[in-house]
Structure formats: structure tokens, C-alpha cells
N, CA, C and O atoms as a Tinker XYZ file with bonds, in Angstrom:
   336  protein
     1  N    100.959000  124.571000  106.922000    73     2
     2  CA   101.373000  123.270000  106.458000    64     1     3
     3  C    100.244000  122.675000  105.623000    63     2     4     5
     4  O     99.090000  122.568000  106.040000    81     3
     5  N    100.702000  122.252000  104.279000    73     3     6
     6  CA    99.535000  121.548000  104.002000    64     5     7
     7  C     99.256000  120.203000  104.667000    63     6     8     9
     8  O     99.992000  119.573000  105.427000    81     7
     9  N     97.647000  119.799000  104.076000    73     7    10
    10  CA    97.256000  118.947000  104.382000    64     9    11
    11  C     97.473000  117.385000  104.021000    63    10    12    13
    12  O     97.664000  116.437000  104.783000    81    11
    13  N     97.374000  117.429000  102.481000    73    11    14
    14  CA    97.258000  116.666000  101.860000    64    13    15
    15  C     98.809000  116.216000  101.052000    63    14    16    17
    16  O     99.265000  117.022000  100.241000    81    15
    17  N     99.414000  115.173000  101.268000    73    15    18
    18  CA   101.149000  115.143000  100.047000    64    17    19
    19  C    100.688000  114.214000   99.153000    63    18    20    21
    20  O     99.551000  114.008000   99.578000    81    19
    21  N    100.825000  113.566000   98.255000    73    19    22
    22  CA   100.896000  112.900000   97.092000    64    21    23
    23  C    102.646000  112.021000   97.093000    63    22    24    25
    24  O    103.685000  112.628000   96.836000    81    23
    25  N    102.598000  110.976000   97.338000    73    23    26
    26  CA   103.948000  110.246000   97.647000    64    25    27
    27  C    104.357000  108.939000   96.687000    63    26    28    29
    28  O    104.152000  107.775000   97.032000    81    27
    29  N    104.925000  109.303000   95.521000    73    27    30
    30  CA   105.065000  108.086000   94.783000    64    29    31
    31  C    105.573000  107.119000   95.245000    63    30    32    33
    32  O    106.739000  107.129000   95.639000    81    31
    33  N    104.649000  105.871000   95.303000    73    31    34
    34  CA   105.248000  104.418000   95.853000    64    33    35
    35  C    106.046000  103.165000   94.395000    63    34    36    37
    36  O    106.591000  102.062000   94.345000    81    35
    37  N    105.661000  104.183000   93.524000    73    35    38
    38  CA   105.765000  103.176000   92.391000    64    37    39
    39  C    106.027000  103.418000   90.833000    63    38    40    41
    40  O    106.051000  104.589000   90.455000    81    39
    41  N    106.139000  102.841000   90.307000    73    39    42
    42  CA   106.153000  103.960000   88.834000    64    41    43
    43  C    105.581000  104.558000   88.095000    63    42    44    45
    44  O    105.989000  105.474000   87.382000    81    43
    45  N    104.109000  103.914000   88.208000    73    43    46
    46  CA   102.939000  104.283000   87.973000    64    45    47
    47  C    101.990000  104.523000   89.517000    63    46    48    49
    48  O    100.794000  104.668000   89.266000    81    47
    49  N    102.238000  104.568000   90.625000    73    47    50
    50  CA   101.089000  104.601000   91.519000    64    49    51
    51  C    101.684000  105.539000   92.290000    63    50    52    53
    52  O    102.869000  105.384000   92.584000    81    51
    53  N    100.963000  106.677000   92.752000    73    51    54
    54  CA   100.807000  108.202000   93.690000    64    53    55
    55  C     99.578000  107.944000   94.750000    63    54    56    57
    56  O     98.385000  107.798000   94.484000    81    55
    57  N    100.256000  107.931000   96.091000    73    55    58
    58  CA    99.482000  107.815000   97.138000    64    57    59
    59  C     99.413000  109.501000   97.815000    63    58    60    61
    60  O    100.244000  110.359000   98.114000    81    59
    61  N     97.879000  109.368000   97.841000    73    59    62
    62  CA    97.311000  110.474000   98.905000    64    61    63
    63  C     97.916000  110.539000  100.684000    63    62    64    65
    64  O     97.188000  109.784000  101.328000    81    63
    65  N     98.636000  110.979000  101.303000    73    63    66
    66  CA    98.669000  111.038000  102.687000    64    65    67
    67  C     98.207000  112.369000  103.610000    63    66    68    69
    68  O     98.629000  113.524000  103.667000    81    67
    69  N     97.735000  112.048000  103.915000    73    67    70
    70  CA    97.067000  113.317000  105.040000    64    69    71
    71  C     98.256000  113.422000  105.981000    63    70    72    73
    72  O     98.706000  112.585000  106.764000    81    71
    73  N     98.635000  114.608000  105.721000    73    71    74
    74  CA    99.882000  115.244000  107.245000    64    73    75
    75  C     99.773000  115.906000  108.320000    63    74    76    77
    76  O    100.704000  116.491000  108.874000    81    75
    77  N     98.121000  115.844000  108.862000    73    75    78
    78  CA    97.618000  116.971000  109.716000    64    77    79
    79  C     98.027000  116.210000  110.863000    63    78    80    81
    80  O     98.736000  116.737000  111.721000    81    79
    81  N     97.545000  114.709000  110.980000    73    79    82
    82  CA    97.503000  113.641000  112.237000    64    81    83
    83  C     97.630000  112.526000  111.132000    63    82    84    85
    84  O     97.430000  112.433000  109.921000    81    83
    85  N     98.281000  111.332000  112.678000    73    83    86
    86  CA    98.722000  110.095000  112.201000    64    85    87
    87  C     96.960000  109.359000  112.402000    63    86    88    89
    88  O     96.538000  108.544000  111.582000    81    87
    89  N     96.343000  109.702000  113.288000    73    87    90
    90  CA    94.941000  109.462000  112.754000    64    89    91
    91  C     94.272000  109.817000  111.514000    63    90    92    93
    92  O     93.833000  108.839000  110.909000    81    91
    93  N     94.047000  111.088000  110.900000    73    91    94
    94  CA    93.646000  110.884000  109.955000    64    93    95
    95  C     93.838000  109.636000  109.094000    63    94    96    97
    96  O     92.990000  109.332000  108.255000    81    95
    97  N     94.997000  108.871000  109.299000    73    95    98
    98  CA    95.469000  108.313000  108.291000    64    97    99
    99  C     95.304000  106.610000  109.112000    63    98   100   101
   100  O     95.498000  105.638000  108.380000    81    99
   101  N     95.082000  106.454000  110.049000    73    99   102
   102  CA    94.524000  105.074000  110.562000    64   101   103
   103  C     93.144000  104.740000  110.377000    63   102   104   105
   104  O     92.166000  105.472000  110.224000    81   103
   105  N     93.296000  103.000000  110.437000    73   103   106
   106  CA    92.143000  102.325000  110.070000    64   105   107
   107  C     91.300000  101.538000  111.255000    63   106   108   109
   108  O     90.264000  100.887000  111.124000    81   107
   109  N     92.119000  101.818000  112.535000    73   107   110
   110  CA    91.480000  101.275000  113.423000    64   109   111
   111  C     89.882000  101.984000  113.457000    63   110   112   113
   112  O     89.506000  103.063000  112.999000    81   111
   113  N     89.196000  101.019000  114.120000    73   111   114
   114  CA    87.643000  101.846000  114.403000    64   113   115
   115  C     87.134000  102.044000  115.530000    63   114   116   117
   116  O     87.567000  101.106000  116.199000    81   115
   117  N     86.660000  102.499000  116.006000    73   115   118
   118  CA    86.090000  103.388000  117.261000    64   117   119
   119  C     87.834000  103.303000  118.125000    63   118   120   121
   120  O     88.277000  102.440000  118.884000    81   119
   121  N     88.305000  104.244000  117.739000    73   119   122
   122  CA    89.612000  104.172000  118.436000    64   121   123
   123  C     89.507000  105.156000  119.683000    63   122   124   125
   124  O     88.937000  106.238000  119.541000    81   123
   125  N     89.889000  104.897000  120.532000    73   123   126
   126  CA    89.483000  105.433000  122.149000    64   125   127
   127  C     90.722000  106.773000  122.214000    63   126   128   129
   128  O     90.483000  107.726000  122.956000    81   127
   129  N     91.965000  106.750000  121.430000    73   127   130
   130  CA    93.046000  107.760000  121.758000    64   129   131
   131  C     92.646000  108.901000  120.580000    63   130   132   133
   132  O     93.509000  109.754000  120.374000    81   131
   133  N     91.749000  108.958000  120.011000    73   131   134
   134  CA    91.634000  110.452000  118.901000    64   133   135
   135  C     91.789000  111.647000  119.525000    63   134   136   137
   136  O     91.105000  112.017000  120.479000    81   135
   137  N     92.512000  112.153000  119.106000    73   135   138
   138  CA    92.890000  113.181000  119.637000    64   137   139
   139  C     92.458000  114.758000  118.566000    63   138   140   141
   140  O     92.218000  114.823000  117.361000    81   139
   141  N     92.488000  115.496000  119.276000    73   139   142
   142  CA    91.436000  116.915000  118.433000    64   141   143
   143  C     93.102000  117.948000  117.801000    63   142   144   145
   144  O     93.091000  118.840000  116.953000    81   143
   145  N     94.366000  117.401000  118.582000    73   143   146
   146  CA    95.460000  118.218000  118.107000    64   145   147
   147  C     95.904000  116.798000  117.342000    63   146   148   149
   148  O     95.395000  115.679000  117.290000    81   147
   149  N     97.316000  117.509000  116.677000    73   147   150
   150  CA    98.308000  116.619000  115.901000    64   149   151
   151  C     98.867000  115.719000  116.639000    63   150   152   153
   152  O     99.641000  115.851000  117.587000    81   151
   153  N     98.218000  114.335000  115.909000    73   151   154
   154  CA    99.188000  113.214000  116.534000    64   153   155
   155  C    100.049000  112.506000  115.383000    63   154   156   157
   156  O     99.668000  111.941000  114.358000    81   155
   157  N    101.266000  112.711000  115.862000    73   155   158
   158  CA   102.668000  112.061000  115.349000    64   157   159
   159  C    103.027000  109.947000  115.892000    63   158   160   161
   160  O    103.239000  109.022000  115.107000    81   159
   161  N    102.972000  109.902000  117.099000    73   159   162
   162  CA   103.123000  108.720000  117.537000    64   161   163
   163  C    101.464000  107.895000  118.133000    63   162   164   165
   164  O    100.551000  108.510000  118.684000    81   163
   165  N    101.472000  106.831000  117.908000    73   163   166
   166  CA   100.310000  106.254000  118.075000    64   165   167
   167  C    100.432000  104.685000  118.603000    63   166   168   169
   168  O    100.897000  104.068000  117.645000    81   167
   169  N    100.241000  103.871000  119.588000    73   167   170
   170  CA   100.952000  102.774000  119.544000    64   169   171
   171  C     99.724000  101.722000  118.689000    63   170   172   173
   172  O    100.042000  100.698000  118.084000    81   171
   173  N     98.425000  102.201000  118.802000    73   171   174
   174  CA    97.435000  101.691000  118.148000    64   173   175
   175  C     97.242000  101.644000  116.496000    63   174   176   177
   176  O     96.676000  100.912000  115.683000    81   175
   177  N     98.155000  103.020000  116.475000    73   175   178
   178  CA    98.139000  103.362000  114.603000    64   177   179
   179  C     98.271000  102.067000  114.219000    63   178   180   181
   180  O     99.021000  101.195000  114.658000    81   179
   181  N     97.199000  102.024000  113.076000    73   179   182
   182  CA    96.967000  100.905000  112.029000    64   181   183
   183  C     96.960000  101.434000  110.801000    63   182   184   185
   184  O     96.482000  102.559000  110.652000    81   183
   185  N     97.290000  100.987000  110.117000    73   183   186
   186  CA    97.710000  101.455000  108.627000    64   185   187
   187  C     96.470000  100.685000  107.366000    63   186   188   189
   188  O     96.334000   99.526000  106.973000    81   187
   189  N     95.817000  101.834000  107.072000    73   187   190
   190  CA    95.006000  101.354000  105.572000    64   189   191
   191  C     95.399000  100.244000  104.689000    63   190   192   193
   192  O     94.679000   99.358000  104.229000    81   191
   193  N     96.887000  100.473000  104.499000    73   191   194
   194  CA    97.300000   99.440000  104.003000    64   193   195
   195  C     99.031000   99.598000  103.674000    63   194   196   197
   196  O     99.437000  100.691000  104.069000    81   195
   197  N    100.026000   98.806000  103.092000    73   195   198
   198  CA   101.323000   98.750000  103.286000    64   197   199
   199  C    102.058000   99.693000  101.763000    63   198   200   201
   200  O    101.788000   99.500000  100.578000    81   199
   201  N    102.803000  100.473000  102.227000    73   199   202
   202  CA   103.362000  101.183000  100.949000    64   201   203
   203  C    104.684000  101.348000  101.244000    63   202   204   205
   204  O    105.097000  102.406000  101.718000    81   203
   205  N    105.508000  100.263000  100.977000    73   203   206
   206  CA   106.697000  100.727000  101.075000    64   205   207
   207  C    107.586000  101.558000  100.055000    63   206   208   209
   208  O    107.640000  101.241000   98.867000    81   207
   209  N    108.255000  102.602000  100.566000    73   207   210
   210  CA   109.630000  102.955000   99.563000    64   209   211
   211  C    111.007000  102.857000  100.081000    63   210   212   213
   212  O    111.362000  102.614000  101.235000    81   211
   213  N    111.812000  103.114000   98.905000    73   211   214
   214  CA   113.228000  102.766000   99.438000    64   213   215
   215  C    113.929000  104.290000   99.479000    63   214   216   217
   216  O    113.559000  105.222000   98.765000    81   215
   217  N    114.701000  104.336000  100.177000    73   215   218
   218  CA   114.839000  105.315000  100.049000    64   217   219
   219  C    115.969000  105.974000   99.334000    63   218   220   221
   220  O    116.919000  105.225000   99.106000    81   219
   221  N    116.105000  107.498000   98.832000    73   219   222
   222  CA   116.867000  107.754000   97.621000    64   221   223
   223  C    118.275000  107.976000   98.477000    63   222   224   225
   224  O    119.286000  107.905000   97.777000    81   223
   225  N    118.427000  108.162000   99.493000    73   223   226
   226  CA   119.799000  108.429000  100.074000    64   225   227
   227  C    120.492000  106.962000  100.507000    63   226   228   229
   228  O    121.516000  106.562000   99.953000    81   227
   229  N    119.886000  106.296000  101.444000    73   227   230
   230  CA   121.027000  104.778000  102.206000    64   229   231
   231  C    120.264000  103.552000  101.205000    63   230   232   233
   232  O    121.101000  102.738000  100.813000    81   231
   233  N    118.922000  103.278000  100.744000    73   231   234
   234  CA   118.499000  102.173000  100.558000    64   233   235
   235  C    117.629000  101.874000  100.846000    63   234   236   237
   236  O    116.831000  101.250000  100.147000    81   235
   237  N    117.462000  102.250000  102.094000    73   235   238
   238  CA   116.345000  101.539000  103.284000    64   237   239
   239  C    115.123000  101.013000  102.291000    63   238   240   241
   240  O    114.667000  101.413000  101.220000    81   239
   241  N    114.825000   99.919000  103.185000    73   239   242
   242  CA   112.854000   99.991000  102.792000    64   241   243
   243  C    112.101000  100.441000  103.808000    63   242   244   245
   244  O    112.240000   99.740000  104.810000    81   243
   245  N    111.300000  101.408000  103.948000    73   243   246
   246  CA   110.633000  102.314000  105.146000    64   245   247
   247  C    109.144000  102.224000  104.875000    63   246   248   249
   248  O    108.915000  101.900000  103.709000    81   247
   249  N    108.019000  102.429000  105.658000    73   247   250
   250  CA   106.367000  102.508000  105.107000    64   249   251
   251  C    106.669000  103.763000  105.204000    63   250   252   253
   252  O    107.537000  104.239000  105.936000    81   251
   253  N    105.811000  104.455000  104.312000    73   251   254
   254  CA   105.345000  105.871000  104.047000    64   253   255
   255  C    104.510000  106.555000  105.329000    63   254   256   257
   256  O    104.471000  107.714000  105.740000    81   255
   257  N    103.904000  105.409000  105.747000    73   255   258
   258  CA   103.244000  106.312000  107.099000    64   257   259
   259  C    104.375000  106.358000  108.410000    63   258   260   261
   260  O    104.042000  106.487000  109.588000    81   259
   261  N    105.267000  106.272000  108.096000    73   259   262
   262  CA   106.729000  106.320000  109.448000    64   261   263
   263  C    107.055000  107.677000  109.208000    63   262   264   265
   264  O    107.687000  108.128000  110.163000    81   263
   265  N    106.875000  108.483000  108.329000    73   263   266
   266  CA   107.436000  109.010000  107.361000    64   265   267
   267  C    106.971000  110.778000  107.548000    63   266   268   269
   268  O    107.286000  111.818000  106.969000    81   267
   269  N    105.995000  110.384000  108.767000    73   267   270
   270  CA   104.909000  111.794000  108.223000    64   269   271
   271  C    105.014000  113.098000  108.274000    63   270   272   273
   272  O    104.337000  113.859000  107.584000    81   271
   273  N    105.939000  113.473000  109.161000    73   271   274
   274  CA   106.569000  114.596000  109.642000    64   273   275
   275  C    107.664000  115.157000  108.628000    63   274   276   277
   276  O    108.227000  116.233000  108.832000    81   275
   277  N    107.932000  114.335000  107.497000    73   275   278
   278  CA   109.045000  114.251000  106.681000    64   277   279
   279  C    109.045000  115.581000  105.678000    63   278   280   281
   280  O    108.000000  115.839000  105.081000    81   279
   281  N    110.251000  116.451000  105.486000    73   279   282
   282  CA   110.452000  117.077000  104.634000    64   281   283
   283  C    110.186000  116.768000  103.039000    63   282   284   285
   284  O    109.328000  117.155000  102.245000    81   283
   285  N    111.290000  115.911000  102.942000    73   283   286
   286  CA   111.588000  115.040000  101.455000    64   285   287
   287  C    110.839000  113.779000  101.770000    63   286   288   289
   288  O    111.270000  113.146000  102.734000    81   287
   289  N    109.716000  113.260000  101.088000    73   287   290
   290  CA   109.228000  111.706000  101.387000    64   289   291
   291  C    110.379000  110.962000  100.828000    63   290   292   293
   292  O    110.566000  109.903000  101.428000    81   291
   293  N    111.401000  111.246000   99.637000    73   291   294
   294  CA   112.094000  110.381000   99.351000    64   293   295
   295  C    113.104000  109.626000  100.493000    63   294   296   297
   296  O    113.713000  108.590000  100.226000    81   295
   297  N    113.154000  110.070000  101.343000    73   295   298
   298  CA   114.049000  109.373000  102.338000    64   297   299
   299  C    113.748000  109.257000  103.517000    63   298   300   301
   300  O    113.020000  110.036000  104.133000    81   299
   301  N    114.295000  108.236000  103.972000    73   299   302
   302  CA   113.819000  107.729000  105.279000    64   301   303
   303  C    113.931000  108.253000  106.299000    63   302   304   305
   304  O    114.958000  108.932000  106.288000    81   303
   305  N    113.328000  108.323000  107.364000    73   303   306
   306  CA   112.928000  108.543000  108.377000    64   305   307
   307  C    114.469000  109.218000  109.350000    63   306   308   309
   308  O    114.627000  110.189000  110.091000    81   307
   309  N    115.041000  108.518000  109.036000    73   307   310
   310  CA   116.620000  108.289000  109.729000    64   309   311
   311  C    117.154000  109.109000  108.809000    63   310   312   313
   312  O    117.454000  110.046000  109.549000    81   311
   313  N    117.587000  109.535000  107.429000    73   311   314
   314  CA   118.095000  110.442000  106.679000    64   313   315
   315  C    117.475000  111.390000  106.447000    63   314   316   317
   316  O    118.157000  112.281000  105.940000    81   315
   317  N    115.862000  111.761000  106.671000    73   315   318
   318  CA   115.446000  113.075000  106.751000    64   317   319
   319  C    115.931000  113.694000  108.012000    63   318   320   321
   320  O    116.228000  114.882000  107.880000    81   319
   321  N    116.077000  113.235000  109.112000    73   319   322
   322  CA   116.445000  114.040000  110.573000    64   321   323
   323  C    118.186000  114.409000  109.970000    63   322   324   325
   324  O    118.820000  115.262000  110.591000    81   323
   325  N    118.801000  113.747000  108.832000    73   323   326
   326  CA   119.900000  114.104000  109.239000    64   325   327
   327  C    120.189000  115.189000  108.451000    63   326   328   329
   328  O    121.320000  115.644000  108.285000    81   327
   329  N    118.911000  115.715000  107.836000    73   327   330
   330  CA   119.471000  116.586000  106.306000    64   329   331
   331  C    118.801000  117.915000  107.153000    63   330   332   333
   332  O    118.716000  119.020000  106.617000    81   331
   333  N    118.403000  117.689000  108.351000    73   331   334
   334  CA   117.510000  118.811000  109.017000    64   333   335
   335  C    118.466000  119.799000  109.635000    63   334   336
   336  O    118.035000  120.788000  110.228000    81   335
């Protein structure tokens, strides 16, 4: 699996996301739950900052970091499980 996706939020702007762990990608600091395997759910996850997209199948507006496990980033969270 790679590491690294590239996820357009915009028409001009391409965000970097790390897909290894939902840590890599949090901003909390000295966070006590880091974990050395893949973490998917986090109740502490804090987000760098807000990137929403909509998505190309229902509409939705979803953050990109809900997202991480995702096949297609174009769709949400709820329409990627259903295309699985």
C-alpha cells in the first residue's frame, strides 16, 4: 500500500495525506495512544487542518481525513463501502 495519496480539495489545491496511520496525520502533541501498527479510528485524532470535499457520487460534504482507508478519495466514506 502506498504511503503517501495526493487528494484534490480544490481546483487549484492538491493535499498530501499519509495512509499508513490516522496518526501520522494528527496534530495533537505528546499524544499518549501512538500506536507502532495502523491506526484507522482515534477518538483524540486532531486534524492539521479542515479539507472538505463533496463527493462525486450523493453530494455529501465529508473531511478528507474520514476518508483514509478509501479506495476512490472522490467519494464519501458511506459510498466508498458501497462500491466495495
Amino acid at each position: 500500500m502506498q504511503e503517501m495519496t495526493r487528494v484534490k480539495v480544490g481546483e487549484h489545491l492538491i493535499v498530501n495525506v499519509n495512509r499508513r496511520s490516522l496518526c501520522d496525520n494528527c496534530a495533537v502533541e505528546s499524544c499518549v495512544a501512538v500506536q507502532s501498527g495502523r491506526v484507522l479510528e482515534c477518538k483524540r485524532f486532531k486534524a492539521p487542518f479542515i479539507a472538505l470535499v463533496k463527493c462525486k457520487s450523493c453530494g455529501h460534504m465529508f473531511d478528507i481525513f474520514s476518508n483514509l482507508n478509501a479506495l476512490d478519495y472522490e467519494l464519501c466514506p458511506v459510498c466508498g463501502e458501497l462500491q466495495r
